[in-house]
PDB file of N, CA, C and O in Angstrom:
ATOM      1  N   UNK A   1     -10.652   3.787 -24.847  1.00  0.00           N
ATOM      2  CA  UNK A   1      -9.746   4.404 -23.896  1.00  0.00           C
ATOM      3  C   UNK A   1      -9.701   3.589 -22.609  1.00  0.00           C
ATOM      4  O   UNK A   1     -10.579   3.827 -21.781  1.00  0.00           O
ATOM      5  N   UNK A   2      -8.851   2.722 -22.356  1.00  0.00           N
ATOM      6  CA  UNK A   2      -9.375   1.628 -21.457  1.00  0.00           C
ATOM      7  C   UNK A   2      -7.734   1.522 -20.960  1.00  0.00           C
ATOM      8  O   UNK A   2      -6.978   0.580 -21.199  1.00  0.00           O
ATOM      9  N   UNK A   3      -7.390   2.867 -20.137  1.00  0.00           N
ATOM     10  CA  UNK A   3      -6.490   3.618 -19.814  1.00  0.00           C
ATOM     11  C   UNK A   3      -6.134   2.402 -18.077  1.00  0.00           C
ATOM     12  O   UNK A   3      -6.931   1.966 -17.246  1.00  0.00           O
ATOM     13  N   UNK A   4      -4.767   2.268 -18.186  1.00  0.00           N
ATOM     14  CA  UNK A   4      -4.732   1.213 -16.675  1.00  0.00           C
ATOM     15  C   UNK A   4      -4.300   2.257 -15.456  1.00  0.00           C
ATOM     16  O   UNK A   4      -3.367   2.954 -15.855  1.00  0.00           O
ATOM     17  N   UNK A   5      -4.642   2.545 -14.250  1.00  0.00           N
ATOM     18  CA  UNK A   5      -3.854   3.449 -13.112  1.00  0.00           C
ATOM     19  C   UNK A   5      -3.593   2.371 -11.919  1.00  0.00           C
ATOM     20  O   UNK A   5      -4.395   1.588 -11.409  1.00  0.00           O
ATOM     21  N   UNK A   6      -2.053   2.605 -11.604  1.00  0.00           N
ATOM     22  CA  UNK A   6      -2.194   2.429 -10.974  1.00  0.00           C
ATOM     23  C   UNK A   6      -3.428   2.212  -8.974  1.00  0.00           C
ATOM     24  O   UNK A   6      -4.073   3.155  -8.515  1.00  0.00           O
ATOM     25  N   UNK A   7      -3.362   0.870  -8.332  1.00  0.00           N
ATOM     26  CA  UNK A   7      -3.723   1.080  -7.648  1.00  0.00           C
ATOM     27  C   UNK A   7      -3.268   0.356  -6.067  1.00  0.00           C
ATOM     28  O   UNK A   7      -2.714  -0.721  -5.848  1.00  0.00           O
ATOM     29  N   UNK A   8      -3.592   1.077  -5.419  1.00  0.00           N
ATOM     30  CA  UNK A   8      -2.456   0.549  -4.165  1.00  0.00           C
ATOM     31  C   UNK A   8      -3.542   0.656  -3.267  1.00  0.00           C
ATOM     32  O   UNK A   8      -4.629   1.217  -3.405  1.00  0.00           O
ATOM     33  N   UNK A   9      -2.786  -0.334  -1.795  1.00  0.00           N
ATOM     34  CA  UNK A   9      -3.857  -0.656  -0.575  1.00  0.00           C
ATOM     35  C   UNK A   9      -3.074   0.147   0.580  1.00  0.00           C
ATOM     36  O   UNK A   9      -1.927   0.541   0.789  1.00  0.00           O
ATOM     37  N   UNK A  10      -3.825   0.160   0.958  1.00  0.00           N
ATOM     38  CA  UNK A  10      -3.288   0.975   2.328  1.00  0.00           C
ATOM     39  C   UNK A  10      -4.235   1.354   3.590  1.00  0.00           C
ATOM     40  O   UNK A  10      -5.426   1.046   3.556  1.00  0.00           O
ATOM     41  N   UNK A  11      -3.665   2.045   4.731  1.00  0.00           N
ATOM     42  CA  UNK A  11      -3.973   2.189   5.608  1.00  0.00           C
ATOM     43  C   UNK A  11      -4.046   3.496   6.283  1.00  0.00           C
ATOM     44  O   UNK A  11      -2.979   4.042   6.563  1.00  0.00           O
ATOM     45  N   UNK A  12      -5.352   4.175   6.636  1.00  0.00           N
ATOM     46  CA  UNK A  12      -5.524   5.624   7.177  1.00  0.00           C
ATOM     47  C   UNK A  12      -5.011   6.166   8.022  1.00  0.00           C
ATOM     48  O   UNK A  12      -5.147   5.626   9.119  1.00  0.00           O
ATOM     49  N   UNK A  13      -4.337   7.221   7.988  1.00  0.00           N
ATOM     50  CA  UNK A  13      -3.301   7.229   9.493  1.00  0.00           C
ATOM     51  C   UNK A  13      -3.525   8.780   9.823  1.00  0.00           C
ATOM     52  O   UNK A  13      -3.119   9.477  10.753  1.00  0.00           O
ATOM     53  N   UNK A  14      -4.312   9.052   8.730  1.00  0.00           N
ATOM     54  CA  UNK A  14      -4.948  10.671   9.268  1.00  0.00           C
ATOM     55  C   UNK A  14      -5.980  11.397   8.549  1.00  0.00           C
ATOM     56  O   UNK A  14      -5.703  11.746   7.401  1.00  0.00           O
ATOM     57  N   UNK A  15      -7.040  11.664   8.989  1.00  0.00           N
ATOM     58  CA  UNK A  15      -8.124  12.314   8.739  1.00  0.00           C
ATOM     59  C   UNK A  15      -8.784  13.904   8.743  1.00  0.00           C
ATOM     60  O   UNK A  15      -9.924  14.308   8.514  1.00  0.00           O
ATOM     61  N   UNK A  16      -7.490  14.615   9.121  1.00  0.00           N
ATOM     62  CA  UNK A  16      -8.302  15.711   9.896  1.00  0.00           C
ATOM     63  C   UNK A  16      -7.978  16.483   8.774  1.00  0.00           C
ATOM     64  O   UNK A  16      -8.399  17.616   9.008  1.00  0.00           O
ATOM     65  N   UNK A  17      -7.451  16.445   7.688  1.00  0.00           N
ATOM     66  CA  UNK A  17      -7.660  17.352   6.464  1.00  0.00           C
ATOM     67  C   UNK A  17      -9.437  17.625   5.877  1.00  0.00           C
ATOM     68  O   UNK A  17     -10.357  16.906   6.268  1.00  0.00           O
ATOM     69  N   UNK A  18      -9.594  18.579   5.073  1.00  0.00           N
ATOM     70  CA  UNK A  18     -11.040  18.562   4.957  1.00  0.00           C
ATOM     71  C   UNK A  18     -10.983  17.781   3.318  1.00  0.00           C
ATOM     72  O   UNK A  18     -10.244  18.327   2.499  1.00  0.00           O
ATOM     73  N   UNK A  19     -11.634  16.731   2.948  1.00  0.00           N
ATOM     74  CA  UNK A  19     -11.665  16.031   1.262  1.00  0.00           C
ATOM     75  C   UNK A  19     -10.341  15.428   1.486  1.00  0.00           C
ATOM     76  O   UNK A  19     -10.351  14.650   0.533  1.00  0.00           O
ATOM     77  N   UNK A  20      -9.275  15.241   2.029  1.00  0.00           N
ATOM     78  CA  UNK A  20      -7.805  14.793   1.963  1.00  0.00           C
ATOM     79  C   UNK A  20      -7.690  13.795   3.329  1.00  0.00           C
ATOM     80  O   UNK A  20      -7.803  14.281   4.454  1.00  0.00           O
ATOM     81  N   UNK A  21      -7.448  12.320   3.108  1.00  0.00           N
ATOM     82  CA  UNK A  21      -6.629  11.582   4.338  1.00  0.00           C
ATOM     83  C   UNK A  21      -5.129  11.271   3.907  1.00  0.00           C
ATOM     84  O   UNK A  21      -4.699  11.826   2.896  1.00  0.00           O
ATOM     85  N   UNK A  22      -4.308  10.398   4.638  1.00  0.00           N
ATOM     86  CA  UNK A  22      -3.242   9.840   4.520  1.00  0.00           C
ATOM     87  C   UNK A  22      -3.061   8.650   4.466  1.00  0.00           C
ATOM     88  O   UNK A  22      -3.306   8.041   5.508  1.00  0.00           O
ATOM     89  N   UNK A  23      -2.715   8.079   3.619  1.00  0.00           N
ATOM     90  CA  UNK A  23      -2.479   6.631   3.600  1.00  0.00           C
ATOM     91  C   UNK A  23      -1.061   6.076   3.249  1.00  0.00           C
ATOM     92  O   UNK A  23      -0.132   6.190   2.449  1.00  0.00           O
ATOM     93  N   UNK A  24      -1.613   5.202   4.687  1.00  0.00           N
ATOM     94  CA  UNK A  24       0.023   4.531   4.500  1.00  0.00           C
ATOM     95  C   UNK A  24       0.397   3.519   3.965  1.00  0.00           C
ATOM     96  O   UNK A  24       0.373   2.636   4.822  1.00  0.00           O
ATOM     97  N   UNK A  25       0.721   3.147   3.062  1.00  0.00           N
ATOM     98  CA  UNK A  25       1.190   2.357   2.184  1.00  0.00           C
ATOM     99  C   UNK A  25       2.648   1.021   2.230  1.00  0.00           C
ATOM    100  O   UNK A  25       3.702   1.291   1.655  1.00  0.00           O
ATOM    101  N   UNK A  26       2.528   0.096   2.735  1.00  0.00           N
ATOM    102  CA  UNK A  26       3.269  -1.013   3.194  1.00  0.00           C
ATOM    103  C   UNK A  26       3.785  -1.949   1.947  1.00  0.00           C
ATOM    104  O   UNK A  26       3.058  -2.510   1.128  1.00  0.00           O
ATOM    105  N   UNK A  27       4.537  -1.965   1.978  1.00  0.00           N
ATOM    106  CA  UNK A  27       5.724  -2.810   0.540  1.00  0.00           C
ATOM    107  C   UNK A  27       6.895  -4.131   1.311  1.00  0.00           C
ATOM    108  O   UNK A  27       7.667  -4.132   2.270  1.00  0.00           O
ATOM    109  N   UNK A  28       6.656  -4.704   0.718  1.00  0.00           N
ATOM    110  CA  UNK A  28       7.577  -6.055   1.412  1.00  0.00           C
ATOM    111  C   UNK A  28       8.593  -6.591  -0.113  1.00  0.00           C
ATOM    112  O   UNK A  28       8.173  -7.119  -1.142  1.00  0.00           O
ATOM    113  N   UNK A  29       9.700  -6.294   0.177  1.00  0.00           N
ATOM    114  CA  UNK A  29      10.533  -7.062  -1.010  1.00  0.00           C
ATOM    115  C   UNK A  29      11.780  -7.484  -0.835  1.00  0.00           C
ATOM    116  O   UNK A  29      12.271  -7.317   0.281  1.00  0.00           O
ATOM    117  N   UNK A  30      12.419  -7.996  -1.678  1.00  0.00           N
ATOM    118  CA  UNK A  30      13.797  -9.090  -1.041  1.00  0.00           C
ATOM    119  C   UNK A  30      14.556  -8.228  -1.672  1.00  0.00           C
ATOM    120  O   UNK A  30      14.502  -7.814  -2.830  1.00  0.00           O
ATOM    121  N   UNK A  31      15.687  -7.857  -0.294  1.00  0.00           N
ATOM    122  CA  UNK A  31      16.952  -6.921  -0.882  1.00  0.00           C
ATOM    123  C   UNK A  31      17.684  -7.493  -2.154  1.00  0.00           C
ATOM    124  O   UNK A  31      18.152  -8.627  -2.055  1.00  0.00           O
ATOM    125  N   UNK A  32      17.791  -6.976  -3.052  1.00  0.00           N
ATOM    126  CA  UNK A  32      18.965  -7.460  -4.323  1.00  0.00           C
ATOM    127  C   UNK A  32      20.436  -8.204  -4.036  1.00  0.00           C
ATOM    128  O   UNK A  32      21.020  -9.045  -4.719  1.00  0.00           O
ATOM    129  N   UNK A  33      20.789  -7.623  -2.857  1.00  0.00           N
ATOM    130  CA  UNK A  33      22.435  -8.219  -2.277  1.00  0.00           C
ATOM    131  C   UNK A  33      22.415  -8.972  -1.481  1.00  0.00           C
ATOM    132  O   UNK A  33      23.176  -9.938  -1.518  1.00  0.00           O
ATOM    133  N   UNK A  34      21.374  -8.747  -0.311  1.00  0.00           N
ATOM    134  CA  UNK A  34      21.478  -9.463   0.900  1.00  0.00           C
ATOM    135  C   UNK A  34      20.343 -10.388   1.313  1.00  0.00           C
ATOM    136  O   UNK A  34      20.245 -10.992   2.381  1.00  0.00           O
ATOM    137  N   UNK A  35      19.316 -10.394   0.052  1.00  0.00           N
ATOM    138  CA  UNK A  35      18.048 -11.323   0.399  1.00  0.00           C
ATOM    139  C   UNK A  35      17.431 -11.866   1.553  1.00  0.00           C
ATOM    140  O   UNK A  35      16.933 -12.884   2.032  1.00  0.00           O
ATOM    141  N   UNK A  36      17.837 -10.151   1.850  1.00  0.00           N
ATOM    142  CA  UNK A  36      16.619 -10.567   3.216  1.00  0.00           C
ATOM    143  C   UNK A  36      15.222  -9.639   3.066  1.00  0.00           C
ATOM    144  O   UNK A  36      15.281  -8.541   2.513  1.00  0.00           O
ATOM    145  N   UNK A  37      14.440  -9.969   3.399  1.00  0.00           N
ATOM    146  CA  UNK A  37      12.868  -9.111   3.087  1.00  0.00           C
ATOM    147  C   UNK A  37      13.145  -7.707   4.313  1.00  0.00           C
ATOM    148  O   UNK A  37      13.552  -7.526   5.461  1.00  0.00           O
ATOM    149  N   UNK A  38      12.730  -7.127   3.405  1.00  0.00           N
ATOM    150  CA  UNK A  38      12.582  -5.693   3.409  1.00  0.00           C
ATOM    151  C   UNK A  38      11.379  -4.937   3.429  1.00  0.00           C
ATOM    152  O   UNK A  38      10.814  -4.606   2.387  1.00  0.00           O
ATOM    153  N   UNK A  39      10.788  -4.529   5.021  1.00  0.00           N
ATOM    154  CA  UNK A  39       9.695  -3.609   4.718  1.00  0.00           C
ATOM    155  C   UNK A  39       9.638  -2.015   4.589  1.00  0.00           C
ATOM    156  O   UNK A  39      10.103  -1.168   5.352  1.00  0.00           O
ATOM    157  N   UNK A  40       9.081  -1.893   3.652  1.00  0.00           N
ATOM    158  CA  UNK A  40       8.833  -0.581   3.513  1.00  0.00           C
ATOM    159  C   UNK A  40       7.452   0.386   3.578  1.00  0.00           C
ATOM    160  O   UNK A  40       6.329   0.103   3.162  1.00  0.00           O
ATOM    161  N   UNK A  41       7.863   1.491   4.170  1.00  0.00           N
ATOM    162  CA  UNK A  41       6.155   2.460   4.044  1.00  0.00           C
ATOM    163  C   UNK A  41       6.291   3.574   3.466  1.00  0.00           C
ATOM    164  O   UNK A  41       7.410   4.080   3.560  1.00  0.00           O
ATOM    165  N   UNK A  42       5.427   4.187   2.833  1.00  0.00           N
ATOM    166  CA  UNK A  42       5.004   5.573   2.358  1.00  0.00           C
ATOM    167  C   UNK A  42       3.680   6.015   2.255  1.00  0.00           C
ATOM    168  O   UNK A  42       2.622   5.389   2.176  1.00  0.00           O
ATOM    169  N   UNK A  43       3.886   6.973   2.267  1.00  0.00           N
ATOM    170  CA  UNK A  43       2.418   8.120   2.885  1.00  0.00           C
ATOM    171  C   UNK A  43       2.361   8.885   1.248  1.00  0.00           C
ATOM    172  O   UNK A  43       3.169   9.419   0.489  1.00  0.00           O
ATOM    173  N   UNK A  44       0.780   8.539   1.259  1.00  0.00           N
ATOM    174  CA  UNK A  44       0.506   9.496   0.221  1.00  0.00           C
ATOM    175  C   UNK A  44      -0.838   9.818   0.574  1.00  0.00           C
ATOM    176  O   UNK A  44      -1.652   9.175   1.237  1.00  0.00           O
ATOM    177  N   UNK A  45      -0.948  11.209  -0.128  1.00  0.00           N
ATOM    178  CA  UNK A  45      -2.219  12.051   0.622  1.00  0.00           C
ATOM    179  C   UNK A  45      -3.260  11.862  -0.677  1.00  0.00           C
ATOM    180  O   UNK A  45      -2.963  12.028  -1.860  1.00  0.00           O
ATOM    181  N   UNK A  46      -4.349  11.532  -0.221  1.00  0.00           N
ATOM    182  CA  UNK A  46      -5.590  10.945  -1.336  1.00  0.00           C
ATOM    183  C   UNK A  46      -6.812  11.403  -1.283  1.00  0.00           C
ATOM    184  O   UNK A  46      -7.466  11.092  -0.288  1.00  0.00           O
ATOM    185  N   UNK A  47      -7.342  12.116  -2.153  1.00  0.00           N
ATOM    186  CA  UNK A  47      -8.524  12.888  -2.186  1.00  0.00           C
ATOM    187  C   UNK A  47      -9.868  12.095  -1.639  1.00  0.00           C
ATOM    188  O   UNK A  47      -9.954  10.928  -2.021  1.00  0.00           O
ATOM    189  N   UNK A  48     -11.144  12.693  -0.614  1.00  0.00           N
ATOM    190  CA  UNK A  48     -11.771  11.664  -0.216  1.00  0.00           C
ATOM    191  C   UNK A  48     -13.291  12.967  -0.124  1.00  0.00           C
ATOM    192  O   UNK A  48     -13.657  13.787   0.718  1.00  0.00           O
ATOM    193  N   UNK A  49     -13.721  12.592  -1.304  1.00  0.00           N
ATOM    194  CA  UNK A  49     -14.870  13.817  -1.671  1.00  0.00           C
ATOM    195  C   UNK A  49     -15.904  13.828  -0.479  1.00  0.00           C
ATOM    196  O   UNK A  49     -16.532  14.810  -0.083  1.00  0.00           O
ATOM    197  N   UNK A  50     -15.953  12.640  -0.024  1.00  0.00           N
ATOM    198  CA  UNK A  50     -17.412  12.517   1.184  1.00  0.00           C
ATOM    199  C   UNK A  50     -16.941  12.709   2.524  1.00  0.00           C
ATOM    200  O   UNK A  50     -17.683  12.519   3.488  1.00  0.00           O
ATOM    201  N   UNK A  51     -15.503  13.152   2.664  1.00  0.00           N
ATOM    202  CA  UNK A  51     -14.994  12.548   3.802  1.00  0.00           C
ATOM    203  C   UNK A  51     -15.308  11.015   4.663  1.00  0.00           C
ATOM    204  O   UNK A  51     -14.833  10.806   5.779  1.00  0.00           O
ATOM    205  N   UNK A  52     -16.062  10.155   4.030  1.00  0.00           N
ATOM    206  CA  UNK A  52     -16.005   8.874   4.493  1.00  0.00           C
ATOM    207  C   UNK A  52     -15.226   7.889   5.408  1.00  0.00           C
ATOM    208  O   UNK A  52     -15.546   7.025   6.224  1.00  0.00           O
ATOM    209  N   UNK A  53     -13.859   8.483   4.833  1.00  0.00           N
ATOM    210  CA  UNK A  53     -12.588   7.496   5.553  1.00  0.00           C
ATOM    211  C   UNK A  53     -12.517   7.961   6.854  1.00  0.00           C
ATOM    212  O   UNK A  53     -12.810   9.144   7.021  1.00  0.00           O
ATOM    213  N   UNK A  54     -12.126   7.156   8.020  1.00  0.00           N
ATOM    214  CA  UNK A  54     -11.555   7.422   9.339  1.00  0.00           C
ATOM    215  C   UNK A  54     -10.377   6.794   9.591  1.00  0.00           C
ATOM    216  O   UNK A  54      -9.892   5.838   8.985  1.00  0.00           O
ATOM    217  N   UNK A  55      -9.920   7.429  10.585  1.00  0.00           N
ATOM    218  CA  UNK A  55      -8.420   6.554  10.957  1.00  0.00           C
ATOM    219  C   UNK A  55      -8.310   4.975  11.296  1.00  0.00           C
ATOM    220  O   UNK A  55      -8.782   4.317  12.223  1.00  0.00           O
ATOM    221  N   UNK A  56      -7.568   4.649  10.275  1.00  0.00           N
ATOM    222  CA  UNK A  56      -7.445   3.130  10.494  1.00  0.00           C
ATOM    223  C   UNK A  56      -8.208   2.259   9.515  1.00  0.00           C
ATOM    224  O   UNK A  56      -8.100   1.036   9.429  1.00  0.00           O
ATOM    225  N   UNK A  57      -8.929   2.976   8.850  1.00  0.00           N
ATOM    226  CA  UNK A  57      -9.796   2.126   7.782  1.00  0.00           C
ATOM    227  C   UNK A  57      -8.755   1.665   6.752  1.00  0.00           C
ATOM    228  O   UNK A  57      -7.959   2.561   6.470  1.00  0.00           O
ATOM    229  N   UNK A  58      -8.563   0.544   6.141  1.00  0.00           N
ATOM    230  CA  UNK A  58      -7.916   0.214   5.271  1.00  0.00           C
ATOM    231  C   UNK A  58      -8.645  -0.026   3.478  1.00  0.00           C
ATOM    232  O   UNK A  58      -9.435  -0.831   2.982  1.00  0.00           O
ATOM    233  N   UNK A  59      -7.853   1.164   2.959  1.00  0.00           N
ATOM    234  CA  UNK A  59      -8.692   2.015   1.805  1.00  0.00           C
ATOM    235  C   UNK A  59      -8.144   1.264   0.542  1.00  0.00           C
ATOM    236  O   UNK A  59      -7.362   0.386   0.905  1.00  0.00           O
ATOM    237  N   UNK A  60      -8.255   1.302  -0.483  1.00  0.00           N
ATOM    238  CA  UNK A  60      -8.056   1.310  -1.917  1.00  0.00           C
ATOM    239  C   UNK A  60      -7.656   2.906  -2.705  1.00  0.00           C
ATOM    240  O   UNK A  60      -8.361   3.900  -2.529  1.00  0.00           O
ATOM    241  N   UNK A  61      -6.618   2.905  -3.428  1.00  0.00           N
ATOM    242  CA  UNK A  61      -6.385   4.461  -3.753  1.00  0.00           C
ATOM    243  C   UNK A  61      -5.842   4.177  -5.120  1.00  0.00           C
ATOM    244  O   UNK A  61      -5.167   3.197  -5.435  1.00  0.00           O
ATOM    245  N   UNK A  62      -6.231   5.179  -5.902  1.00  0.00           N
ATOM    246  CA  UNK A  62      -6.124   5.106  -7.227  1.00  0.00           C
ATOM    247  C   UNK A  62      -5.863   6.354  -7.704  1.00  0.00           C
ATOM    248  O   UNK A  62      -6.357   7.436  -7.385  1.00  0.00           O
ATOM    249  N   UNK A  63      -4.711   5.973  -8.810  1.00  0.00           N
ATOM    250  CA  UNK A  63      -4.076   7.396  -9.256  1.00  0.00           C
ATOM    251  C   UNK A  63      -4.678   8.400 -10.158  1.00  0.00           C
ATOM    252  O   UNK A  63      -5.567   7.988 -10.904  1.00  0.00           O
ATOM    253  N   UNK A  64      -4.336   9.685 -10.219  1.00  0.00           N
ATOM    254  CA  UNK A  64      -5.175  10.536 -10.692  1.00  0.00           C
ATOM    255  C   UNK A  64      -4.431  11.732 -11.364  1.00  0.00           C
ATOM    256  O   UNK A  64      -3.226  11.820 -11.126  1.00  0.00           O
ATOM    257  N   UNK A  65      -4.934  12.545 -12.073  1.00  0.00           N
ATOM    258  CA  UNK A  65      -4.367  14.131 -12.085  1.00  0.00           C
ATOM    259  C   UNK A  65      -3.574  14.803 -10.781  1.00  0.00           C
ATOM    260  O   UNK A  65      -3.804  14.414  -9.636  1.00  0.00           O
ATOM    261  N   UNK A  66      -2.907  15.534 -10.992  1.00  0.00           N
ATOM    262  CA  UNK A  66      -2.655  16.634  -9.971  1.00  0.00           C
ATOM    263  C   UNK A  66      -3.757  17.494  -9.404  1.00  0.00           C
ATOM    264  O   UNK A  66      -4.354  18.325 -10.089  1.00  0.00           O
ATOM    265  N   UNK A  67      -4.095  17.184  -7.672  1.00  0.00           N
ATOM    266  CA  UNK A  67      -5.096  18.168  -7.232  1.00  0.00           C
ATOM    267  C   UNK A  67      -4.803  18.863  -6.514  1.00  0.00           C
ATOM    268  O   UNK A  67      -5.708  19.541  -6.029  1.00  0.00           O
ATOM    269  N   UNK A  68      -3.734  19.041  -6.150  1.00  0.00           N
ATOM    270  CA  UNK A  68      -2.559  19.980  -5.480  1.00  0.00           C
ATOM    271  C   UNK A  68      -1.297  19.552  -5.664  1.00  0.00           C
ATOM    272  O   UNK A  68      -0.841  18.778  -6.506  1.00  0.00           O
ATOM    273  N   UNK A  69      -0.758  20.167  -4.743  1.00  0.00           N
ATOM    274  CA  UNK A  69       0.874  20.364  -4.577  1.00  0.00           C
ATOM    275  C   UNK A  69       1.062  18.750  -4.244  1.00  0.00           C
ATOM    276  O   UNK A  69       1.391  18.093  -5.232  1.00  0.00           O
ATOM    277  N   UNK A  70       0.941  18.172  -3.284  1.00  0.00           N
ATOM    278  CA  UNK A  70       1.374  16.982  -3.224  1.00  0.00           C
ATOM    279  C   UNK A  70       0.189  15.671  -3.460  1.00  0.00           C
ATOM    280  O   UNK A  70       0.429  14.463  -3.470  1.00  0.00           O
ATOM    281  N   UNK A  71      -0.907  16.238  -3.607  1.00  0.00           N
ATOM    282  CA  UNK A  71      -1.976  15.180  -3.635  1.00  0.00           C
ATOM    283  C   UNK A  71      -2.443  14.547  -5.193  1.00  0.00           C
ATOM    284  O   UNK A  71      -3.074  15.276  -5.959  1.00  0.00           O
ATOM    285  N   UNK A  72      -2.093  13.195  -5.570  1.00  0.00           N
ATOM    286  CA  UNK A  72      -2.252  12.934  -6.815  1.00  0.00           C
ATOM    287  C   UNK A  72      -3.038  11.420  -7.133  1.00  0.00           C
ATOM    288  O   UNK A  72      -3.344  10.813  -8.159  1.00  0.00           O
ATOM    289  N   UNK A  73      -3.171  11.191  -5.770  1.00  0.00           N
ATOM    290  CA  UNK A  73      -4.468   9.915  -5.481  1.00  0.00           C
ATOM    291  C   UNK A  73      -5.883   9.972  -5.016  1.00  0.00           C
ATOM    292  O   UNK A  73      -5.980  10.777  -4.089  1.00  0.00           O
ATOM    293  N   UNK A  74      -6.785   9.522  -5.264  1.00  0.00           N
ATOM    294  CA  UNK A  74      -7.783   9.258  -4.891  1.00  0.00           C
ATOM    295  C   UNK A  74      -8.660   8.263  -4.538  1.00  0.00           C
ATOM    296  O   UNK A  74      -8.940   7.406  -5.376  1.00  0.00           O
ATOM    297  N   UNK A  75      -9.331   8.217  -3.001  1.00  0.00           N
ATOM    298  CA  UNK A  75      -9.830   7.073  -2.673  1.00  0.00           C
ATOM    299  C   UNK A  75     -10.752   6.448  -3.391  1.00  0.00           C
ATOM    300  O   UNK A  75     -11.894   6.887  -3.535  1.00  0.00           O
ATOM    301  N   UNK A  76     -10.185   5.028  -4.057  1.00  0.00           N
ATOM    302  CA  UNK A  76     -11.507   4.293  -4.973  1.00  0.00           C
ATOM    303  C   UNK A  76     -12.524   3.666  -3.733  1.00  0.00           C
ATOM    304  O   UNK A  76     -13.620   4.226  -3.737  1.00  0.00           O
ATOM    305  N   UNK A  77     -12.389   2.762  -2.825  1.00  0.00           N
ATOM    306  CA  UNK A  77     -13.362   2.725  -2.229  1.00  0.00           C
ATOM    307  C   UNK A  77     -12.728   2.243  -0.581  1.00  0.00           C
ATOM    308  O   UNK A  77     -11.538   2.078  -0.310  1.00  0.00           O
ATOM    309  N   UNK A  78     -13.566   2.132   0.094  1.00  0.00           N
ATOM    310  CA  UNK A  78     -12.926   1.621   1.669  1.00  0.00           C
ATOM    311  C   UNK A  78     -13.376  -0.003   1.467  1.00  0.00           C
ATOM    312  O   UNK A  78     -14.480  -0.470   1.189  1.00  0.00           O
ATOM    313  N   UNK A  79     -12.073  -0.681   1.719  1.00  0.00           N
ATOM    314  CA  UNK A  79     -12.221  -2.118   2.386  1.00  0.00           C
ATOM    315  C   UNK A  79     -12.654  -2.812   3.240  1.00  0.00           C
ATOM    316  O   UNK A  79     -13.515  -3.692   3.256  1.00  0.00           O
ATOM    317  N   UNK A  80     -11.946  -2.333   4.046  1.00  0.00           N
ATOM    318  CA  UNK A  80     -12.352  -2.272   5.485  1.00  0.00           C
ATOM    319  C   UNK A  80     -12.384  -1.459   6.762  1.00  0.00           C
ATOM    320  O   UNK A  80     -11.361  -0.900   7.158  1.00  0.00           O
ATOM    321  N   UNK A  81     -13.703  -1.365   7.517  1.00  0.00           N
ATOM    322  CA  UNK A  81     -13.120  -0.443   8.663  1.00  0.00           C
ATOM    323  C   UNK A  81     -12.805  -0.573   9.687  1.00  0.00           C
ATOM    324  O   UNK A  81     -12.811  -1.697  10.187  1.00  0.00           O
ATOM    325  N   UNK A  82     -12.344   0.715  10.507  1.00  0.00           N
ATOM    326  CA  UNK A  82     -11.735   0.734  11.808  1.00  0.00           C
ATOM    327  C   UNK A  82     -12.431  -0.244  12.881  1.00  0.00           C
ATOM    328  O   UNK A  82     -13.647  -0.428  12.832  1.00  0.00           O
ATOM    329  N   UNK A  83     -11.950  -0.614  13.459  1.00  0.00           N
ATOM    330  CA  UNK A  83     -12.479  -1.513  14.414  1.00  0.00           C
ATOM    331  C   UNK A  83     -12.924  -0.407  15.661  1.00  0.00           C
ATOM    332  O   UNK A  83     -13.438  -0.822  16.699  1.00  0.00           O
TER     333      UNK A  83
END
């Protein structure tokens, strides 16, 4: 069973949930028509069992089951932290 999930990098932009931060998620790609680079962000809310993460730490998040209503990631580990 050597099942692949997605996994994405990102950046903490809120902590004050209890087990739950926010991570913001940064995408760079070349428009289809007008080839010019294109940044993009999205926020996804990611389960964080130790509360470990703080704002600004730049995390690793990996996909998961449904653990609520909108939360379906979970932090694999912290990269780096807040300065």
């Amino acid at each position: 069973m050597n099942e692949q999930r997605k996994r994405l990098i990102g950046v903490v932009t809120s902590d004050k949930m209890d087990k739950t931060v926010v991570v913001r998620v940064e995408r760079r790609y070349r428009h289809p028509l007008y080839k010019k680079v294109v940044n993009t962000a999205k926020k996804y809310l990611a389960h964080d069992e130790e509360n470990a993460c703080r704002m600004g730490d730049r995390v690793q998040i990996m996909e998961s089951r449904p653990l609520s209503r909108r939360k379906r990631w979970v932090v694999e580990e912290i990269l780096e932290r807040a300065a």
